[in-house]
MARVEX-423010 format. One record per residue (C-alpha): x, y, z. Coordinates in Angstrom, 1 decimal. Last residue first. Example, Ala and Ser with C-alpha at 12.3 -4.5 7.8 and 13.67 -1.06 7.14 Angstrom:
<sites>
SITE   east  north     up
SITE   13.7   -1.1    7.1
SITE   12.3   -4.5    7.8
</sites>
This chain:
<sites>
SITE   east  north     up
SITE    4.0  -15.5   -8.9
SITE    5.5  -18.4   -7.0
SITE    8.1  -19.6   -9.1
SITE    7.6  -23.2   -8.8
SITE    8.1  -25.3   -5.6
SITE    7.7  -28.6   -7.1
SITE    4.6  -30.9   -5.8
SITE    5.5  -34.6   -6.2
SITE    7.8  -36.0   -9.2
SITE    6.0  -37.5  -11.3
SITE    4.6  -35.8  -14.8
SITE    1.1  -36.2  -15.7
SITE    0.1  -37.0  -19.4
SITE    0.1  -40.7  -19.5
SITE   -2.3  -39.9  -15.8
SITE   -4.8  -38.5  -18.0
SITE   -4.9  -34.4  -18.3
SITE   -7.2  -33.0  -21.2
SITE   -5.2  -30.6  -23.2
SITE   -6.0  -26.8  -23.4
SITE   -4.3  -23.5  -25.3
SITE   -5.1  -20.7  -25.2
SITE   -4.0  -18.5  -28.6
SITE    0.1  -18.4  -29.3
SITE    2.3  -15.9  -28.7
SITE    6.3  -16.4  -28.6
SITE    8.1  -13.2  -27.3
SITE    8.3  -10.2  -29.6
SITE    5.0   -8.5  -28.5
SITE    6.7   -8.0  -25.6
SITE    9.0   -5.6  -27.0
SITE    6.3   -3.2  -27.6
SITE    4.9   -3.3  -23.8
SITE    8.8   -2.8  -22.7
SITE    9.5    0.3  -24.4
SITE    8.9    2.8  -22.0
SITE    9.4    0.9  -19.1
SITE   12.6    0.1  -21.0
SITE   13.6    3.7  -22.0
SITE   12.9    4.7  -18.2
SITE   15.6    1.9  -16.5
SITE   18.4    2.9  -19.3
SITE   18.4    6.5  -18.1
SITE   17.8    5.8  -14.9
SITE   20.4    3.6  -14.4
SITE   22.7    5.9  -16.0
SITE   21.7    9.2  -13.9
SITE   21.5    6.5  -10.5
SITE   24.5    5.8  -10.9
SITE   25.8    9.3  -11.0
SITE   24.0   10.2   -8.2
SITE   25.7    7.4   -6.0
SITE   23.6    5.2   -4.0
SITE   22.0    5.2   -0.9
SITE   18.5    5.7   -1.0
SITE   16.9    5.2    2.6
SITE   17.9    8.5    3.2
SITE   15.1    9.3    0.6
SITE   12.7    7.6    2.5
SITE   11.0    3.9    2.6
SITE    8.7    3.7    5.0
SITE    8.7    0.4    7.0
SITE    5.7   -2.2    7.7
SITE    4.2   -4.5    9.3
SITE    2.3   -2.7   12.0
SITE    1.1    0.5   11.1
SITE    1.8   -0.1    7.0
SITE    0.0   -3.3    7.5
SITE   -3.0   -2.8    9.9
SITE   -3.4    0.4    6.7
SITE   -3.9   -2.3    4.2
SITE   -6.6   -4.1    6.5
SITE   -8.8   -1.1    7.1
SITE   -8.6    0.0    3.1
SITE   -9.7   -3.5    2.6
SITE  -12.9   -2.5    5.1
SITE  -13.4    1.1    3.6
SITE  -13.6   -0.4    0.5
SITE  -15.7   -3.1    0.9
SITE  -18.1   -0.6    2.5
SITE  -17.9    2.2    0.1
SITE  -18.4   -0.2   -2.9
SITE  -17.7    0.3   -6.1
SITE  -15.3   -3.2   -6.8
SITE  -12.9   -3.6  -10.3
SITE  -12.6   -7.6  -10.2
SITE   -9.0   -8.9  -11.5
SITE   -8.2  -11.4  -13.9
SITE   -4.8  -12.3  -15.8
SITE   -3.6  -14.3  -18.8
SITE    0.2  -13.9  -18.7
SITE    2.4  -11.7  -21.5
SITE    2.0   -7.5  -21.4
SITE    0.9   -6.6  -17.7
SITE    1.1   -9.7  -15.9
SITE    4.6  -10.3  -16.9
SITE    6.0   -7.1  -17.6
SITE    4.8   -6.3  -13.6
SITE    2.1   -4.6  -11.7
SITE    0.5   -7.8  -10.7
SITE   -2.4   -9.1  -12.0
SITE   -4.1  -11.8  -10.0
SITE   -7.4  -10.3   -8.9
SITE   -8.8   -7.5   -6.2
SITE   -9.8   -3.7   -7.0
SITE  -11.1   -1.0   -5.3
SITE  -13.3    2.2   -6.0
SITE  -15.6    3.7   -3.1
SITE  -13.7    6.1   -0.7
SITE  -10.7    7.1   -2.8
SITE   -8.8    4.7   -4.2
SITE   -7.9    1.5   -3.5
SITE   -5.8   -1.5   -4.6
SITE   -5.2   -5.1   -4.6
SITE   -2.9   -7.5   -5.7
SITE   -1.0   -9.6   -2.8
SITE    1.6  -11.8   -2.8
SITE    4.1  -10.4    0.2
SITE    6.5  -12.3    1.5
SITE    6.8  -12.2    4.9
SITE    6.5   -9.5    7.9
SITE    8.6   -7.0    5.8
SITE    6.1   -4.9    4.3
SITE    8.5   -2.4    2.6
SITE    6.3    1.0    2.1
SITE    6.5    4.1   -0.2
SITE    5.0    7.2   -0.3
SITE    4.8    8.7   -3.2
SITE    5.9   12.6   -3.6
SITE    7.2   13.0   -7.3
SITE   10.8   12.5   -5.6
SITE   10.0    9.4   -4.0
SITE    8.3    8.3   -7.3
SITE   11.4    9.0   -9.4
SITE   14.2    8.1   -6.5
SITE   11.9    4.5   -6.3
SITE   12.0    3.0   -9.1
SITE   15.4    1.1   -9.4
SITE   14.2    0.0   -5.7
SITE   11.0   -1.9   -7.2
SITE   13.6   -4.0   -9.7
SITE   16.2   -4.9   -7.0
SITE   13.2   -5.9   -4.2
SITE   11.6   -8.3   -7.2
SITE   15.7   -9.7   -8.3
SITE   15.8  -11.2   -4.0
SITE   12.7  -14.0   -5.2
SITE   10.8  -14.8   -2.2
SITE   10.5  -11.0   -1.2
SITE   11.0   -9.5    2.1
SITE   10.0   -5.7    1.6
SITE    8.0   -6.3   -0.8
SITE    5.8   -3.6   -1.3
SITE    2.9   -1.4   -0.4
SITE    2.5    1.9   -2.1
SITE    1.4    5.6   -1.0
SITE   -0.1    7.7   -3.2
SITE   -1.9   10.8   -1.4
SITE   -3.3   12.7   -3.9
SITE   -1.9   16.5   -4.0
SITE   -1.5   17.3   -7.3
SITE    1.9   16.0   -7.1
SITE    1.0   12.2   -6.0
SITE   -1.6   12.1   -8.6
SITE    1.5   13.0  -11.5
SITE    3.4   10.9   -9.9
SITE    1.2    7.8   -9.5
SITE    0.4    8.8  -13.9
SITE    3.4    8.6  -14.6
SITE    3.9    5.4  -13.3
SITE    1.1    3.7  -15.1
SITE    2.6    5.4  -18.3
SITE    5.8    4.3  -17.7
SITE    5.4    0.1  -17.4
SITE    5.1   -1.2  -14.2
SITE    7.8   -2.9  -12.3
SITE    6.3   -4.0   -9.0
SITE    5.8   -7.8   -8.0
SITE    4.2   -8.2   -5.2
SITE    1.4   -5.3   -5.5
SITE   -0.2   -3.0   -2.3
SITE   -1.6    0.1   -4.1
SITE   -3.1    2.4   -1.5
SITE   -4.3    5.7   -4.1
SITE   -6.0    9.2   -2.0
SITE   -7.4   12.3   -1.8
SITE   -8.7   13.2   -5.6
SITE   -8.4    9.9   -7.4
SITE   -9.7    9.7  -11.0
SITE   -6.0   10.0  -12.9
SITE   -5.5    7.0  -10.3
SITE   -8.7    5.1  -11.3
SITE   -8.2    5.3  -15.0
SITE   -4.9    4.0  -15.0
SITE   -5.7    1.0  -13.0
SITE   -8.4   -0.1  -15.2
SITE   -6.2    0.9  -18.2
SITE   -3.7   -1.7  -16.6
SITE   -6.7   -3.9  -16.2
SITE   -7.7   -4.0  -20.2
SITE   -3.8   -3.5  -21.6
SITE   -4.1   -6.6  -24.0
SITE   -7.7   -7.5  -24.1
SITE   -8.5   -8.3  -27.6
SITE   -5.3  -11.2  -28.3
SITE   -2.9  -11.6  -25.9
SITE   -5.3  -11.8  -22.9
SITE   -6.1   -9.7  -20.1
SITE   -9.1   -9.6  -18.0
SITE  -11.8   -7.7  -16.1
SITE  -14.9   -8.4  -14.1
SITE  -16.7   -4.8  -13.4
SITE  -18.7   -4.1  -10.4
SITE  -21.3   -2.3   -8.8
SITE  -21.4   -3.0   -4.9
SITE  -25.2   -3.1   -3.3
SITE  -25.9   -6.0   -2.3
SITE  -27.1   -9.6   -3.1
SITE  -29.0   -9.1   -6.8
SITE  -30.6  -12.4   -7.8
SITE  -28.3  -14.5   -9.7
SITE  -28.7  -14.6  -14.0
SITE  -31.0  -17.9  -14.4
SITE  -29.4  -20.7  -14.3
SITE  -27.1  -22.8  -16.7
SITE  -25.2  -26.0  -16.6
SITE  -22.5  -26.0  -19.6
SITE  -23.9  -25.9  -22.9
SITE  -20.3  -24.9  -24.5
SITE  -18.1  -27.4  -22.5
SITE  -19.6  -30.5  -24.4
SITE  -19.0  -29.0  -27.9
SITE  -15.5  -28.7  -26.7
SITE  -15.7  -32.4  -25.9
SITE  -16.9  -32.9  -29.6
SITE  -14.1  -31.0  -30.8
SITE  -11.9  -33.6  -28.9
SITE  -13.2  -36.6  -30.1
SITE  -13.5  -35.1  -34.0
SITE  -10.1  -34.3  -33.5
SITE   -8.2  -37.6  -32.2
SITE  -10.9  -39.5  -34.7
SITE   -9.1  -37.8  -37.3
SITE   -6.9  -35.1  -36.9
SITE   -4.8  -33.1  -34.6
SITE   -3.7  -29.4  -34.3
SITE   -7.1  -28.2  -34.5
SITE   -7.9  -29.8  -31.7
SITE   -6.0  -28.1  -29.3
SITE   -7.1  -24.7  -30.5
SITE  -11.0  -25.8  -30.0
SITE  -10.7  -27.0  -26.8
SITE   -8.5  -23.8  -25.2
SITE  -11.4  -21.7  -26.6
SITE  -14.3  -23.9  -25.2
SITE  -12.5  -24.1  -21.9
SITE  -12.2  -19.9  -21.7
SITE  -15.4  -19.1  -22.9
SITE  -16.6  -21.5  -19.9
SITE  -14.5  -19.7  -17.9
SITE  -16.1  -16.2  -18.9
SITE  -19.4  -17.0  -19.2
SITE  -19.6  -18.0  -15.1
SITE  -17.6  -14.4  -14.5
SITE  -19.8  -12.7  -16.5
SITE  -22.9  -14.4  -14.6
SITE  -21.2  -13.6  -11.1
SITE  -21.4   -9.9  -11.9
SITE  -25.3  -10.5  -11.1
SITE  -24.7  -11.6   -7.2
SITE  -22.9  -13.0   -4.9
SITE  -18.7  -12.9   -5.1
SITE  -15.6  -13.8   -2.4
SITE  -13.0  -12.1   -2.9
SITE   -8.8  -13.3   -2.7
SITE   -6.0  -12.0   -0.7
SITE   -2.7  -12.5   -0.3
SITE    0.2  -12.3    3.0
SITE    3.2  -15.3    1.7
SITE    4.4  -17.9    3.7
SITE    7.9  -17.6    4.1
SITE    8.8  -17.0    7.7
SITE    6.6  -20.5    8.5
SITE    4.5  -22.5    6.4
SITE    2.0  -22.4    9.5
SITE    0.9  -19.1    8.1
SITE   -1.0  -20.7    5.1
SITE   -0.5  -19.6    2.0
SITE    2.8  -21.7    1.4
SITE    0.8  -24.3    1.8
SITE   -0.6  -24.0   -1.8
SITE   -3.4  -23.8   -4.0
SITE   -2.5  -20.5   -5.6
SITE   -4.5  -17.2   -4.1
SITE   -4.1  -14.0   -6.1
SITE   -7.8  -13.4   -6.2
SITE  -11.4  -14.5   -7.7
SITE  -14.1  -16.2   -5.7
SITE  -17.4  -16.6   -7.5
SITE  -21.2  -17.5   -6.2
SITE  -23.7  -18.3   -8.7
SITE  -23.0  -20.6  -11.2
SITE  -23.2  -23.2   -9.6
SITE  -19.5  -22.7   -7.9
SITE  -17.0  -20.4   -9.8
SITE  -13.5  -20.4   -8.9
SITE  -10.8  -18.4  -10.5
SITE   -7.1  -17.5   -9.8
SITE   -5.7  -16.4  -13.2
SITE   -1.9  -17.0  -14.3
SITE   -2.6  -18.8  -17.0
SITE    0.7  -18.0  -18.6
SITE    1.9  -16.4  -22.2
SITE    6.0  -17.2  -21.5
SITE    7.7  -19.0  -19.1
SITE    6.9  -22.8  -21.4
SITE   10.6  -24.1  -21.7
SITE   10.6  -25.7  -18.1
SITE   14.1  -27.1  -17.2
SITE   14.9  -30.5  -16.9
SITE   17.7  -30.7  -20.1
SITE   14.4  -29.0  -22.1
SITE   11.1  -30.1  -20.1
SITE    8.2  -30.8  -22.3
SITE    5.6  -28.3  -22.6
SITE    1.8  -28.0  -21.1
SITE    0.0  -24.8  -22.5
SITE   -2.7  -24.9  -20.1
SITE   -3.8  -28.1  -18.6
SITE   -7.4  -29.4  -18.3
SITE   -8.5  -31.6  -15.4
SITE  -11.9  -32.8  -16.2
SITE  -13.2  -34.3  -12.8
SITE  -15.0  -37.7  -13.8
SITE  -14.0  -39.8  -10.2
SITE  -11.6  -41.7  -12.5
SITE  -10.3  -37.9  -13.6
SITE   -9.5  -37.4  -10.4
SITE   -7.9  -40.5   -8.5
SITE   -5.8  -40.5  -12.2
SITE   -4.4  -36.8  -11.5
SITE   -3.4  -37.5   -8.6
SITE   -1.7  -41.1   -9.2
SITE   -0.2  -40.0  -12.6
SITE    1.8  -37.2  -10.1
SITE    1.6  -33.4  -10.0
SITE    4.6  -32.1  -11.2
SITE    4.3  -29.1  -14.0
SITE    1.7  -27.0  -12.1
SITE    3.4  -23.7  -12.3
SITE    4.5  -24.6  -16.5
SITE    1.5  -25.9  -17.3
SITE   -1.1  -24.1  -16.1
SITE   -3.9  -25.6  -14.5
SITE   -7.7  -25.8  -15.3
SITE  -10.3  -27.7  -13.3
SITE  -13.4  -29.1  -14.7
SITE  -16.6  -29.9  -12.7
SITE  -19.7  -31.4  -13.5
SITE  -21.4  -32.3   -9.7
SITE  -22.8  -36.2   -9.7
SITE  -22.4  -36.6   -6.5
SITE  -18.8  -38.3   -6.8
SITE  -17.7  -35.8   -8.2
SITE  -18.1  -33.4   -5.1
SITE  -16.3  -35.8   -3.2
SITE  -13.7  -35.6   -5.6
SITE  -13.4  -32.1   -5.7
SITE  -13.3  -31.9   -2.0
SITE  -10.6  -34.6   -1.9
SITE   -8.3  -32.9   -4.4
SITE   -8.8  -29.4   -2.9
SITE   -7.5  -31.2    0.7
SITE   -4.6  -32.8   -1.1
SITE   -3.6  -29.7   -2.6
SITE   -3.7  -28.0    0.6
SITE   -1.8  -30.8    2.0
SITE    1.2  -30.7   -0.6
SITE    0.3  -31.4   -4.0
SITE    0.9  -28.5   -5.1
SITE   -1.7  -26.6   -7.6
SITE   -0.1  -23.6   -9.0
SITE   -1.9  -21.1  -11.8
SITE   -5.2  -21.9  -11.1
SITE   -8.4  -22.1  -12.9
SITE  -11.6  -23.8  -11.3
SITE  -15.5  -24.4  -12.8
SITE  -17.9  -26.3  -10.1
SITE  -21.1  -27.4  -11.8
SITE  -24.2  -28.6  -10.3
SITE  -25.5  -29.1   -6.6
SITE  -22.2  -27.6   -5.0
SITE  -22.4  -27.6   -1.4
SITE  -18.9  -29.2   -0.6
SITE  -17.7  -27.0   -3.3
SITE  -18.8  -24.0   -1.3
SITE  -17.1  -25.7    1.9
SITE  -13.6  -25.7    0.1
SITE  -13.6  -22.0   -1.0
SITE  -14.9  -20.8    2.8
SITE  -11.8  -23.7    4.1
SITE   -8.7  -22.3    2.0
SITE   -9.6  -18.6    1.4
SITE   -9.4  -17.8    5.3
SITE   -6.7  -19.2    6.8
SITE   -5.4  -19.4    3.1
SITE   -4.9  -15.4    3.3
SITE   -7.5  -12.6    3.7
SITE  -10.7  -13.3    2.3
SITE  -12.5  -10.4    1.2
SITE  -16.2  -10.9    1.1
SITE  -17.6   -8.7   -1.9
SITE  -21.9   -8.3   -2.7
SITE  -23.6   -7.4   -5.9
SITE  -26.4   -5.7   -7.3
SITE  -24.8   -3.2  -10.2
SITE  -22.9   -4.1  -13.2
SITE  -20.6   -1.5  -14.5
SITE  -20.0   -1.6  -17.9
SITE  -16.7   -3.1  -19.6
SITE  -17.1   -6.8  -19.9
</sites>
């Protein structure tokens, strides 16, 4: 999943009022197989509208299987789950943990990927949760995101890839049982590897593309390399709007080093963020990008969940990674690398409505603090990004794992507003 693949087309979808109803539709058409990760179901009414849609589709006879993870979809009731597993929707959950004194013990290694893939030939990949807090009637904190919508050829990688992912997640659950428990379960990972097939999609434009993920096993550092590459590329200009900013040295490095020989680097951040320690942990960061001659934005509309990037006049990118220790060292993430003047040119559009109109630039004046602070924090702030990708490795790690939802296995409670990454 490395080459470019040529023969596509990219629809960005801007925000639930958009992502919400095209995603719904295309499982309204399904004729075969509707595969869907997410990291947060609610069941609030955008939850409720994805849980009728599926079950409609169901209800024709389309195979579908939905993946959540387990620790940002932790309350969805027995009665949810059961309408959909009745209706013959296999709702699998990642890495689902008991509460410890009611807290969630699972933070670590999350599915964090936004996937659907429809008949195996039209994809939509992003930073989108099913949630009402992506809609702007939500109020001062719904949250700005985007998502793409995919035709053509890359779509086949994409289709591979979440099957890959069920038959995985299968296998490692049932090797921790035995007996009938096993052979039941092995046989439904059996099931998942001769999903519905059809011929590799026609070509539908003209973007190349790459599809690109992280794991903790063979794909550690894929999209951060992704990201890497493309800046040390750049030659006029890097728009980088992320959520949750605290990369790792090398990746800043390298926005310095653009920004210095001449590149114009110029991020988009949160400027009202729904957790106050993702402002704290961007500012410690920005005296050494200010001075190497980013330019840096607050967007302070709402909350901003975005993860995308451009460079230049053709490269892009759109998935769930953000630029944090968590997407980039522990959570299972997906982004789609895009080559395509025309896509680019039009996210490039929407990125620069924000900085004109939502946004304010963040200056050296706007630095406050004392310089001997700053020396110390500094100090301590760099030999963490530095280290941060080993120490990771530290944390619990274990392969994907998946368990077939029932409603014995669904925790009540309603929709709980879970940290919204």
């Amino acid at each position: 999943m490395t080459r470019w693949i040529s023969g596509n087309h990219f629809r960005l979808l801007e925000n639930g009022e958009e992502y919400f109803p095209r995603v719904f539709e295309c499982i309204a058409a399904a004729q075969y197989e509707v595969v869907l990760e997410t990291f947060i179901l609610f069941e609030d009414k955008v939850g409720l509208a994805l849980h009728a849609a599926l079950i409609t589709a169901a209800g024709r006879g389309v195979q579908i299987d939905i993946t959540i993870d387990g620790y940002g979809s932790p309350d969805l009731s027995p009665d949810f789950i059961s309408a959909l597993t009745q209706a013959g929707v296999r709702v699998h959950v990642f890495d689902p943990s008991p509460r410890l004194w009611g807290y969630r013990t699972n933070l670590f290694r999350r599915m964090h990927r936004k996937i659907v893939v429809v008949d195996g030939e039209r994809a939509f990949v992003g930073g989108i949760n099913y949630s009402a807090d992506h809609l702007a009637d939500f109020g001062p904190a719904a949250k700005q995101d985007y998502a793409v919508e995919i035709e053509g050829a890359i779509v086949a990688d994409i289709h591979a890839f979440v099957h890959q992912a069920l038959q995985a997640g299968q296998r490692e659950a049932a090797t921790s049982l035995t007996g009938r428990l096993r052979e039941g379960l092995a046989a439904q990972a059996q099931k998942l590897a001769q999903p519905w097939r059809r011929a590799t999609p026609a070509p539908a434009g003209e973007a190349a593309a790459i599809f690109v993920t992280r794991d903790n096993r063979q794909h550690t550092k894929d999209i951060e390399q992704h990201y890497r590459i493309a800046i040390r590329a750049a030659r006029h200009r890097i728009v980088i709007a992320n959520a949750y900013f605290f990369p790792g040295y090398r990746l800043l490095r390298e926005m310095r080093r653009a920004a210095q020989r001449g590149v114009d680097v110029q991020l988009i951040l949160q400027g009202e963020p729904d957790m106050a320690i993702v402002k704290t942990a961007a500012n410690m960061l920005y005296h050494y990008l200010l001075a190497g001659g980013v330019r840096i934005f607050e967007y302070d509309e709402r909350p901003l969940h975005g993860k995308v990037a451009v460079a230049d006049d053709a490269w892009a990118t759109v998935g769930s990674s953000n630029l944090d220790p968590l997407s980039l060292s522990l959570n299972l993430e997906a982004n789609v690398i895009i080559k395509d003047r025309a896509f680019n040119q039009y996210l490039s559009a929407r990125l620069a409505y924000l900085i004109a109109h939502n946004c304010r630039q963040i200056g050296p004046g706007d630095l406050v603090e004392s310089s001997w602070w700053r020396v110390v924090r500094s100090f301590f702030v760099f030999h963490l990004l530095r280290r941060y990708p080993a120490w990771a490795g530290w944390l619990p790690a274990h392969v994907p794992r998946l368990t077939l939802a029932s409603p014995d296995t669904a925790v009540a409670g309603g929709a709980s507003q879970a940290d919204p990454v």
